[in-house]
VEXKOLTOR-414768 format. One record per residue: x, y, z of N, C-alpha, C in turn. Coordinates in steps of 0.2 Angstrom, whole numbers, padded with zeros to 4 digits, always signed. Layout:
VEXKOLTOR-414768
XYZXYZXYZ...
//
This chain:
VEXKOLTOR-414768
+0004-0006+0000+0000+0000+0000+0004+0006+0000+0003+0011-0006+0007+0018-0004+0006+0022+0000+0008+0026+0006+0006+0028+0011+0007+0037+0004+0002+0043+0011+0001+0047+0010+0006+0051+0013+0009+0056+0008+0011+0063+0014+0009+0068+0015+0010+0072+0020+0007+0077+0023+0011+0081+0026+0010+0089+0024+0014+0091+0024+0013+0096+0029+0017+0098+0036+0017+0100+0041+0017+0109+0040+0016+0113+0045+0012+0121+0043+0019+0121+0048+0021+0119+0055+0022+0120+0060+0031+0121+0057+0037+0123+0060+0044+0120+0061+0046+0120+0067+0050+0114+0065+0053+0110+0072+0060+0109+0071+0059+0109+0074+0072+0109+0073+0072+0103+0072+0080+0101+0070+0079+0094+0066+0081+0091+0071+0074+0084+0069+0078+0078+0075+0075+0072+0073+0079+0068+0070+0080+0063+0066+0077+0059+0069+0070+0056+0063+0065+0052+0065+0062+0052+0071+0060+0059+0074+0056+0060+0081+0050+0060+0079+0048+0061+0074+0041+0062+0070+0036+0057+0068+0030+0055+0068+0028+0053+0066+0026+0053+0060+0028+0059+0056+0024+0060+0050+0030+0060+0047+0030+0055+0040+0036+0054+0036+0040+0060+0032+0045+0061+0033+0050+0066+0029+0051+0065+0023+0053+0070+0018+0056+0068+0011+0062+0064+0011+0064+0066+0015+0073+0063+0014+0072+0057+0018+0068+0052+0016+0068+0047+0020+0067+0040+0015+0070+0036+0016+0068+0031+0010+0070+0024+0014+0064+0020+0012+0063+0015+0016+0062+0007+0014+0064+0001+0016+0061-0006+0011+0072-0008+0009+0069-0015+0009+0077-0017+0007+0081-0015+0002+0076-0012-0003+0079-0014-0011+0082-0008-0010+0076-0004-0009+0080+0006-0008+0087+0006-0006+0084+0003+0003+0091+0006+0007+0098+0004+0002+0098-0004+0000+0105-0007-0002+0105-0006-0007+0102-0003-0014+0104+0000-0017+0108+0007-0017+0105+0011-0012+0107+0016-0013+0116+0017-0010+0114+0011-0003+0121+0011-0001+0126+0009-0003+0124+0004-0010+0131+0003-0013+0134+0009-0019+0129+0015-0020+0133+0020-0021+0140+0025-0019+0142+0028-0023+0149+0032-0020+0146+0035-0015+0149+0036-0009+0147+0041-0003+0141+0037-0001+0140+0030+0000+0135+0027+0003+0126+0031+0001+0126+0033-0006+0122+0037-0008+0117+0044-0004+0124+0045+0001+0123+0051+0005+0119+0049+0011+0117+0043+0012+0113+0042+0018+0117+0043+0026+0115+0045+0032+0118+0048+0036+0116+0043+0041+0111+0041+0042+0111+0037+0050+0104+0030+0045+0103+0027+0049+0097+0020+0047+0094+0017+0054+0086+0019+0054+0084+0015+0058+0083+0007+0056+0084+0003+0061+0082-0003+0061+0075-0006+0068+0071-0009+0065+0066-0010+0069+0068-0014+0075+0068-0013+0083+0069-0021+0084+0064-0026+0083+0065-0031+0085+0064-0037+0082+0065-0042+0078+0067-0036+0073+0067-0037+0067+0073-0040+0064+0074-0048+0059+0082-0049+0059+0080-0053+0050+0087-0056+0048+0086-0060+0042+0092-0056+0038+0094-0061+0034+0099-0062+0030+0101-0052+0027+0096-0052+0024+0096-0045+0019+0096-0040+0024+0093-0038+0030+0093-0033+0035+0101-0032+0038+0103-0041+0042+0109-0038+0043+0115-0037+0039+0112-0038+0032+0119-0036+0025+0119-0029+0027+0114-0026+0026+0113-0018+0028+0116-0015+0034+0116-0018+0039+0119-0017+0046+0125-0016+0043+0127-0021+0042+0135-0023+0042+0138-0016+0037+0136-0016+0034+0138-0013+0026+0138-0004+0031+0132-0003+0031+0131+0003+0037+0136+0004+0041+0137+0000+0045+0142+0000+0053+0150+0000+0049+0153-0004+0043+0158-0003+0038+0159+0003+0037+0154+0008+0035+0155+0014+0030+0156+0020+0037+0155+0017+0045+0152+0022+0049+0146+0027+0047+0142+0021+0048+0135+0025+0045+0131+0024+0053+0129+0031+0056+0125+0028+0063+0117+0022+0061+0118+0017+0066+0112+0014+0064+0109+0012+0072+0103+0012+0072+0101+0016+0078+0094+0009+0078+0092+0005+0082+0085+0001+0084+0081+0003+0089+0077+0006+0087+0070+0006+0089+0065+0005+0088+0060+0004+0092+0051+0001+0093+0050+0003+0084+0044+0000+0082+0040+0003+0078+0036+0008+0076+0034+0010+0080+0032+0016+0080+0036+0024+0082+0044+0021+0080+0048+0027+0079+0050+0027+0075+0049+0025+0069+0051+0022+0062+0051+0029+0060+0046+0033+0061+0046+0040+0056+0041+0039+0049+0039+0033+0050+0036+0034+0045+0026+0031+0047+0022+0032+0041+0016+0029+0044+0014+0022+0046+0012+0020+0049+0010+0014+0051+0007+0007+0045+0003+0011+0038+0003+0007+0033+0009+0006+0029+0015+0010+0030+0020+0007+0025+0025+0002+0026+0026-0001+0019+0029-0008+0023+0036-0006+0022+0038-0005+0029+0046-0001+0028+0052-0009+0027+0048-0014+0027+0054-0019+0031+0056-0020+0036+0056-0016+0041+0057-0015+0047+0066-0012+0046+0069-0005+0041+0073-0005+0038+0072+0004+0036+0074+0009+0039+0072+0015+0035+0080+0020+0036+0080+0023+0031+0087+0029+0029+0087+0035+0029+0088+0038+0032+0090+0046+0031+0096+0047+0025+0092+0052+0019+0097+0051+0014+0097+0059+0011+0104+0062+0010+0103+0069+0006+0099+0071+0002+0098+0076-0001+0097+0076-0007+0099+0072-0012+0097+0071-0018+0099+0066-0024+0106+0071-0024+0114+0069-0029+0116+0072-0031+0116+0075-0039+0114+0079-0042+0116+0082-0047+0120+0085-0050+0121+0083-0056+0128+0086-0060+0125+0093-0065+0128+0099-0067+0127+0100-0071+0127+0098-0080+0124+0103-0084+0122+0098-0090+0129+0100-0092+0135+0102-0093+0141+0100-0096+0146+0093-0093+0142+0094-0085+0148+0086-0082+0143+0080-0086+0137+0083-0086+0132+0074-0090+0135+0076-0097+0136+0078-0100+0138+0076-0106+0146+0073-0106+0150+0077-0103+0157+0077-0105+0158+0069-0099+0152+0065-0098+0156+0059-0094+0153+0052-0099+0150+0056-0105+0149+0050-0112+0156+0048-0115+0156+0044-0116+0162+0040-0121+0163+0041-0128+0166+0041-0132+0165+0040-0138+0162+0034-0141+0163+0028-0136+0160+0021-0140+0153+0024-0139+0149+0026-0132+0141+0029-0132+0140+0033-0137+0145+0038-0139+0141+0044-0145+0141+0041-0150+0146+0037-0152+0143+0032-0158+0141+0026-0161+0136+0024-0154+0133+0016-0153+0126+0017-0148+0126+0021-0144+0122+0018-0141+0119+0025-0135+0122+0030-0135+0122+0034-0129+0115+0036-0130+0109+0035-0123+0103+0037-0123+0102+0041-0116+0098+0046-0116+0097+0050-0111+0088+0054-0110+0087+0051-0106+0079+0051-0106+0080+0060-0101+0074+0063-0106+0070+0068-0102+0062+0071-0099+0064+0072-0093+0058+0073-0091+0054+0082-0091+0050+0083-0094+0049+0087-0096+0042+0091-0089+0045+0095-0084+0038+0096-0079+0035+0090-0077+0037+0086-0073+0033+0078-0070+0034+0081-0064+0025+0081-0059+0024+0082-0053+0023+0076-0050+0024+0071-0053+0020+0065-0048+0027+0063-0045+0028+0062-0039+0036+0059-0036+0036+0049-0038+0029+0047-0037+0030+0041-0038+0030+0040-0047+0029+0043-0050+0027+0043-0056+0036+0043-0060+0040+0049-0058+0045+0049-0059+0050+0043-0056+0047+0041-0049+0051+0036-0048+0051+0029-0053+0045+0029-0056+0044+0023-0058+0047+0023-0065+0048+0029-0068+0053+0030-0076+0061+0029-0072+0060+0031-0068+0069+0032-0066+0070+0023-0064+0066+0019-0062+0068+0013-0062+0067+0007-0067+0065+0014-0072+0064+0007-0078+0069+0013-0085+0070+0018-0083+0077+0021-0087+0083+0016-0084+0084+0014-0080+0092+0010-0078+0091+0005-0081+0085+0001-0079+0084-0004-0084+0085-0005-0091+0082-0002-0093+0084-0001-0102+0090+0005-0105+0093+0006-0101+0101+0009-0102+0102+0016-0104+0095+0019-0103+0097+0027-0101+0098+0029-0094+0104+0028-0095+0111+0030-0090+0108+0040-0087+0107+0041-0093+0107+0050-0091+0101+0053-0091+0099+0057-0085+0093+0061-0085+0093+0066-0084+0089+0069-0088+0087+0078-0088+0082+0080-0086+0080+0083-0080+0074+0084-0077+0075+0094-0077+0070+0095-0078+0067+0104-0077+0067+0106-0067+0071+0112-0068+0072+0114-0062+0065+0116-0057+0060+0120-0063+0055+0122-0059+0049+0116-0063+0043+0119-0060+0036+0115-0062+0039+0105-0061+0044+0106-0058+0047+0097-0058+0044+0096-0050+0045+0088-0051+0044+0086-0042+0053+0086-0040+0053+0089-0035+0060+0088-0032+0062+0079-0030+0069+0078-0032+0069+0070-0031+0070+0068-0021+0064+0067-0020+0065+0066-0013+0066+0059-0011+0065+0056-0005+0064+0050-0004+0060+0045-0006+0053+0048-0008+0048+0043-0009+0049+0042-0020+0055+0049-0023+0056+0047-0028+0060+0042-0027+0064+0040-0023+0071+0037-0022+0067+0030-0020+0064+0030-0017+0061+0023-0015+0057+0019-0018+0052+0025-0022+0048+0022-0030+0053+0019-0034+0060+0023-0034+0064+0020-0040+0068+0013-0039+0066+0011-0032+0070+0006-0030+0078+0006-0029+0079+0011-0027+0088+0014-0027+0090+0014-0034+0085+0014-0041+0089+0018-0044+0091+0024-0047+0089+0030-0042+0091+0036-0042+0097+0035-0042+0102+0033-0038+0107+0031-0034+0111+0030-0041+0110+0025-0046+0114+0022-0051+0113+0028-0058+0109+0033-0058+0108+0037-0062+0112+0044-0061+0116+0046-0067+0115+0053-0070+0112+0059-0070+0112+0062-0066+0105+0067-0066+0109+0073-0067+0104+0077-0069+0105+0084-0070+0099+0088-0070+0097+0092-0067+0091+0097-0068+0094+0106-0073+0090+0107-0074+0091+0113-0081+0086+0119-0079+0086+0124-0079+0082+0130-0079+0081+0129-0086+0082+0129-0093+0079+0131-0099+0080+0124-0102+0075+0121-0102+0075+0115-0105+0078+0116-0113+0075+0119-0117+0075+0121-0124+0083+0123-0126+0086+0124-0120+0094+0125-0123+0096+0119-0122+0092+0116-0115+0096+0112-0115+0097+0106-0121+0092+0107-0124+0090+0099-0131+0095+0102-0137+0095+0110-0137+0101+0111-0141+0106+0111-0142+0108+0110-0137+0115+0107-0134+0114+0100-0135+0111+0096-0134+0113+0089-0136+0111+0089-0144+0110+0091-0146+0108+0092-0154+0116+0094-0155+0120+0098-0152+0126+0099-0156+0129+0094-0154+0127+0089-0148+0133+0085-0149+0130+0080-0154+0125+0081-0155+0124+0074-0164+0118+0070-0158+0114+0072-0154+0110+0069-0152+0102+0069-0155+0100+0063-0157+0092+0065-0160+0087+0066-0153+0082+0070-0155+0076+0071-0149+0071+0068-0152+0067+0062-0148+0062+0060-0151+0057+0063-0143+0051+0064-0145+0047+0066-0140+0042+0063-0142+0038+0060-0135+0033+0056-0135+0028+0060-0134+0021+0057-0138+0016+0061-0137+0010+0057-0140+0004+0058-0136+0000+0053-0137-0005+0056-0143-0004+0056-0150-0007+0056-0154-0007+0053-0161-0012+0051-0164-0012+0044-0170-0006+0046-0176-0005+0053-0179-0003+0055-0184+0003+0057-0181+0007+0054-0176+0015+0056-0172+0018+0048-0175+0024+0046-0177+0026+0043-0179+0027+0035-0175+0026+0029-0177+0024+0024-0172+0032+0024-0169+0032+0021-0164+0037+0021-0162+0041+0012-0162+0035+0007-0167+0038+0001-0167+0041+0001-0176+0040+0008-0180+0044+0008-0187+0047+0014-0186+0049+0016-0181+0054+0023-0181+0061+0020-0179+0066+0024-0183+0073+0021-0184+0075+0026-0176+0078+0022-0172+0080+0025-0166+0088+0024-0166+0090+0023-0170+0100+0022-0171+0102+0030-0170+0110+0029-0165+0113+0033-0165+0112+0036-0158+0115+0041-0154+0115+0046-0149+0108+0046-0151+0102+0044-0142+0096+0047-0143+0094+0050-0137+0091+0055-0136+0089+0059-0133+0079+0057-0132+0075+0056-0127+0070+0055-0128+0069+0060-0123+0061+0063-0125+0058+0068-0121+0053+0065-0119+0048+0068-0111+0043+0062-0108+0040+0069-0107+0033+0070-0108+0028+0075-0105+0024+0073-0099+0022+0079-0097+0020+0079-0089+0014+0074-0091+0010+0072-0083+0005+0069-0084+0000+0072-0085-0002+0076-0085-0007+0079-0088-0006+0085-0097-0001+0086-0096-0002+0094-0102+0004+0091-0108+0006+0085-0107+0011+0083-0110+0018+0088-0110+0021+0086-0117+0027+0090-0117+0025+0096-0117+0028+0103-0117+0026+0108-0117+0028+0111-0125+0024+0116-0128+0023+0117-0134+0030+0119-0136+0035+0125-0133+0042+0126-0134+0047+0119-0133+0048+0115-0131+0050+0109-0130+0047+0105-0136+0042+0105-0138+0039+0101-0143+0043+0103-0150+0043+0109-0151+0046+0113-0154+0053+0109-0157+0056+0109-0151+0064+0105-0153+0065+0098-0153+0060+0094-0154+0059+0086-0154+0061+0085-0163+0066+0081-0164+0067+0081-0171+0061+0078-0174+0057+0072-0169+0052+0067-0172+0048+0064-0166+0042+0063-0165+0036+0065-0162+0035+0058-0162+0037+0055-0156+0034+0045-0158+0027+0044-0154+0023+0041-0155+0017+0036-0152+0017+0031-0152+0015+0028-0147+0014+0021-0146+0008+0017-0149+0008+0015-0154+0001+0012-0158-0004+0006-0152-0009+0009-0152-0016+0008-0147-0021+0002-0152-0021-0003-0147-0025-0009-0150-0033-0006-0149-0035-0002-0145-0040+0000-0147-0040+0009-0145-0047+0011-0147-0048+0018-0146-0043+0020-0138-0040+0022-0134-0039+0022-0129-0031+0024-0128-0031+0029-0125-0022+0033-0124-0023+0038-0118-0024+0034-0114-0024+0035-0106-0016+0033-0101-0014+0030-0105-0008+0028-0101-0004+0033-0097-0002+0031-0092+0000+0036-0089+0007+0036-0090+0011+0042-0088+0019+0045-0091+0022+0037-0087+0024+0035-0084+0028+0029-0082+0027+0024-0087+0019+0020-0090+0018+0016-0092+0023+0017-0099+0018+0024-0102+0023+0024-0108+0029+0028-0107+0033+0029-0105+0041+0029-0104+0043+0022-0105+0041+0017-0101+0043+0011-0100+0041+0008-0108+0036+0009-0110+0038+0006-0116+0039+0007-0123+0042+0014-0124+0045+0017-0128+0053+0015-0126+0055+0016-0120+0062+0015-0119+0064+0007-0120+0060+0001-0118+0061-0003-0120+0060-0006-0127+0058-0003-0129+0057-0004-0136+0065-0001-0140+0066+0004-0138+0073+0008-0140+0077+0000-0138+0078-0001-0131+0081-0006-0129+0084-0011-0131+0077-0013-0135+0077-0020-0137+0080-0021-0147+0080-0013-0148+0084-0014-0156+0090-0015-0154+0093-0012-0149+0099-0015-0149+0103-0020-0146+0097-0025-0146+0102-0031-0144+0102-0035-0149
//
């Protein structure tokens, strides 16, 4: 079950996991925590509760790996977990920075020459407010090999921990860059020989299972409601769709990201 958040009117000085009510910089569940920690800098995480009671093979890997890196790891009751009582934390939760991001000069100049002329793909989000929604792209771009993301500085959801925990610690393995002006930014990858295909959900935009995706690709994902934005649209070299067995193009931004980028995925093997 996803738990809800709620956001507090009140400040209170920081004091780690006093709260009942769940924080952004929190991410919680096996998969999250131990992915993020096998990142550089232990993916920023600073202290870890663990429940007591609570034990098994995969919990104490994360102890151990925590207490190795001097990561404070702290066991208390269950209902000091910091988080709500419906979410199933594993009995396992992180305090972790903000995500790191690079500028768009460090994401480009850390592509290879073998990527720029085989393979290099770089998904963009274009204004995505849903945090689980992003998280769910950002865990199916690792899987299908766009390594690099572009996310818009404002109208975006910030990547907090319920992003991080959606993604299943694959924020952690990603490339991120956030941008104030989108629009330069796709012009920039244009000059390094990047194509821009933008997704978009209508019948006369080019199918996506007979368009030629070879070379440096750049893919753009519209918010869930308003799609791409018209200035952005604008710089897409070619406009893909995903062909609908029937009347029906509801899909929400995760579903089709995930199957437009696998699709890309799948020409190249």
């Amino acid at each position: 079950m996803e738990c809800k958040r709620r956001e507090s009117t009140v400040t209170k000085p920081a004091r780690p996991f006093a709260s009942d009510e769940p924080s952004e910089d929190l991410l919680w569940g096996f998969n999250a925590v131990w992915e993020t920690l096998q990142q550089e800098g232990c993916g920023g995480i600073s202290e870890i509760l663990v429940q007591k009671g609570k034990a098994g093979p995969r919990l104490q890997q994360i102890i151990d790996h925590a207490k190795s890196h001097a990561i404070a790891v702290r066991f208390v009751d269950g209902a000091r977990m910091g988080v709500p009582k419906n979410c199933r934390h594993q009995g396992v939760v992180a305090r972790q920075s903000e995500a790191r991001l690079l500028s768009l000069e460090d994401l480009l100049a850390g592509i290879t020459d073998e990527e720029q002329t085989t393979q290099a793909r770089i998904l963009v989000l274009d204004s995505l407010q849903d945090p689980r929604n992003v998280g769910s792209i950002l865990r199916s771009a690792l899987a299908a090999g766009f390594s690099r993301v572009i996310l818009t500085r404002e109208r975006s959801v910030p990547l907090t921990g319920t992003v991080a925990r959606t993604s299943a610690g694959a924020v952690s393995h990603l490339r991120l860059c956030q941008v104030v002006n989108l629009v330069d930014a796709l012009n920039r990858l244009k000059e390094q020989g990047f194509w821009i295909f933008g997704a978009i959900a209508e019948a006369n935009a080019a199918p996506i299972y007979t368009t030629d995706f070879s070379g440096p690709i750049c893919l753009v994902i519209g918010s869930e409601g308003k799609g791409i934005r018209p200035l952005v649209r604008k710089q897409c070299d070619v406009l893909v769709t995903i062909p609908m067995q029937a009347s029906f193009n509801s899909l929400n931004a995760s579903v089709a990201a995930a199957v437009i980028m696998f699709e890309i995925a799948r020409r190249s093997l």
